[in-house]
Structures are given as structure tokens and as C-alpha cells.
C-alpha positions as CSV (number, residue, x, y, z in Angstrom):
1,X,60.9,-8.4,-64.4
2,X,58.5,-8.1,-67.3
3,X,60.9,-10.6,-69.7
4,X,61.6,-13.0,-66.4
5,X,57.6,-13.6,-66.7
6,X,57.1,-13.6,-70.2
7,X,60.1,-16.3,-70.0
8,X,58.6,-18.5,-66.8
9,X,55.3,-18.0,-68.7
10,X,54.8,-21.3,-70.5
11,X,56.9,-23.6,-67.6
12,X,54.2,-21.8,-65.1
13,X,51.6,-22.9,-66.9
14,X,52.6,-26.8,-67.5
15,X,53.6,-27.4,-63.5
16,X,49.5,-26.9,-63.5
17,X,49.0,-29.8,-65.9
18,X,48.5,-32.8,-63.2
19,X,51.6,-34.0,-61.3
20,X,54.0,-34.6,-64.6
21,X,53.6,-31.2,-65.6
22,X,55.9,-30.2,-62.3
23,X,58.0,-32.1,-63.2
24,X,57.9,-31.2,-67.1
25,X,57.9,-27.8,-65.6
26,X,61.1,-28.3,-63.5
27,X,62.7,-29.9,-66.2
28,X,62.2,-26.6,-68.0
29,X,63.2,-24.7,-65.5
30,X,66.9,-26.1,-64.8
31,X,69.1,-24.4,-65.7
32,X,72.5,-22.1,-64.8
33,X,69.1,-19.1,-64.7
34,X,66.3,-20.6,-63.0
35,X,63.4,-18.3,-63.6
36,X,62.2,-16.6,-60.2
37,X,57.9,-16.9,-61.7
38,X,58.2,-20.4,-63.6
39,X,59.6,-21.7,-59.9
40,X,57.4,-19.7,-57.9
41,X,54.7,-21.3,-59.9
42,X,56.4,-24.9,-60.0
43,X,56.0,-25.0,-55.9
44,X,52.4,-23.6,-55.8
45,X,51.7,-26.6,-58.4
46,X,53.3,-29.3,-56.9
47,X,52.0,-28.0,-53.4
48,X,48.3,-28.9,-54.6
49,X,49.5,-31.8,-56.5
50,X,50.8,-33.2,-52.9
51,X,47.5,-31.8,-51.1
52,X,45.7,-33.6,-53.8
53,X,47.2,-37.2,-53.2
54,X,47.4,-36.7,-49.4
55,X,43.6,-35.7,-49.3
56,X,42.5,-38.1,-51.4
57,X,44.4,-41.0,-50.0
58,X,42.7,-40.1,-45.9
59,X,39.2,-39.3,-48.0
60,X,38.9,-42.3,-49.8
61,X,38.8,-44.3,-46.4
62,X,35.4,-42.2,-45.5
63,X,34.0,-43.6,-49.0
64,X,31.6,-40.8,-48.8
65,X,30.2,-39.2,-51.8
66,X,29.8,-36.0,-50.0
67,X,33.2,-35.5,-48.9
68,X,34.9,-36.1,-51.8
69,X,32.8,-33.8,-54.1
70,X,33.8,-31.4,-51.5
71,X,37.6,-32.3,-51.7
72,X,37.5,-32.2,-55.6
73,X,35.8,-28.4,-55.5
74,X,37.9,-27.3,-52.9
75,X,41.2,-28.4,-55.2
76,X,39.5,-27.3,-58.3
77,X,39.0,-23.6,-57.1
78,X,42.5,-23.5,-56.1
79,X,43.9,-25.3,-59.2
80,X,41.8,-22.7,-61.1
81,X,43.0,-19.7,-59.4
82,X,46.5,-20.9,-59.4
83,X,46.4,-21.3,-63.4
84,X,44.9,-18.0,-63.4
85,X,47.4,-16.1,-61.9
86,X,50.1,-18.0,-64.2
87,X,48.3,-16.8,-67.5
88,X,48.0,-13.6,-66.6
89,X,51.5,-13.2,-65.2
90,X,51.2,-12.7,-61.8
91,X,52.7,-14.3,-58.8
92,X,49.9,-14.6,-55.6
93,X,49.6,-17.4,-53.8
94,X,47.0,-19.5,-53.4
95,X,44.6,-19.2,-50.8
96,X,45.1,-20.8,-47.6
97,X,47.9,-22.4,-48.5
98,X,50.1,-20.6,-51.4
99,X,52.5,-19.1,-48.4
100,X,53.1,-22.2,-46.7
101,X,53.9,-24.0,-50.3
102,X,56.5,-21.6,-50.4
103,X,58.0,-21.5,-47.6
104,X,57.8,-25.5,-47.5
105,X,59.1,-26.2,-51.0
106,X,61.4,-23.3,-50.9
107,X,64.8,-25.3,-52.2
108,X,62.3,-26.9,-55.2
109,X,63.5,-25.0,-58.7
């Protein structure tokens, strides 16, 4: 398991580089061996890349200040904690919505 994640290592950590490093990341990542941490990673990353666009497309109707400085922390604590866990080679979900990502995006990589 040790190699798989020191294999998935650097494909994990692009799919956290805005939306085109998904799909960098999957392009990495296909393969006859898709690696079980790069695409556990891949669907945590584009999960928040969708949240991101979906958010910010209903937010920016409100044009309020306020609620987009909240959307941008609330991503950018996740984002962080997602990149996180990819660098030091672990696979947790995100909070709040890591499990659902998964379960959602499960035939992604």
C-alpha cells in the first residue's frame, strides 16, 4: 500500500491544482493500474471543484460581499485540508462532504 501512495503521490497532488489539474490528474491516472490514492484524491478534488462553480454561480446572484468571503473560506479550509492529506499520504475525506464525493463520483478514475 506504501508504493500505491508513493505512486498516486504526485497525480493526488495536481487534481488539487484548480479544475485542470483533475483532469491533468486523471490523465495521469489512466491506465491498465489505476492507482486506488491518486483516484481517491482525483474525486475529492473535483468534488470541491464542482461545489466551487455551483456555489459560486447561486452566490454571485446575492452580490454580497459577506457571503462570498464566507464561500471562499469555507472552500479554502477544505481545499487546504484536502492538499494536506495528499502530501502527507493519507486518504480522509474532506469534511462534510469527502464521503458523499465518493460515493457520488465513485466510477471517476
Amino acid at each position: 500500500m506504501n508504493h500505491d501512495i508513493e505512486k498516486g503521490k504526485i497525480a493526488a497532488i495536481t487534481s488539487y491544482i484548480l479544475i485542470i489539474g483533475v483532469f491533468i490528474a486523471m490523465s495521469m491516472n489512466s491506465g491498465e493500474e489505476k492507482n486506488t490514492f491518486a483516484s481517491f484524491h482525483i474525486r475529492q478534488a473535483l468534488g470541491l471543484s464542482l461545489i466551487f462553480i455551483s456555489l459560486g454561480l447561486i452566490i454571485s446572484n446575492f452580490d454580497s460581499l459577506m457571503i462570498s468571503i464566507s464561500m471562499w473560506i469555507f472552500l479554502s479550509v477544505l481545499w487546504t485540508y484536502g492538499i494536506f492529506s495528499a502530501i502527507n499520504g493519507e486518504t480522509k475525506p474532506i469534511p462534510l462532504l469527502g464521503n458523499y464525493f465518493q460515493k457520488w463520483l465513485a466510477n471517476i478514475s
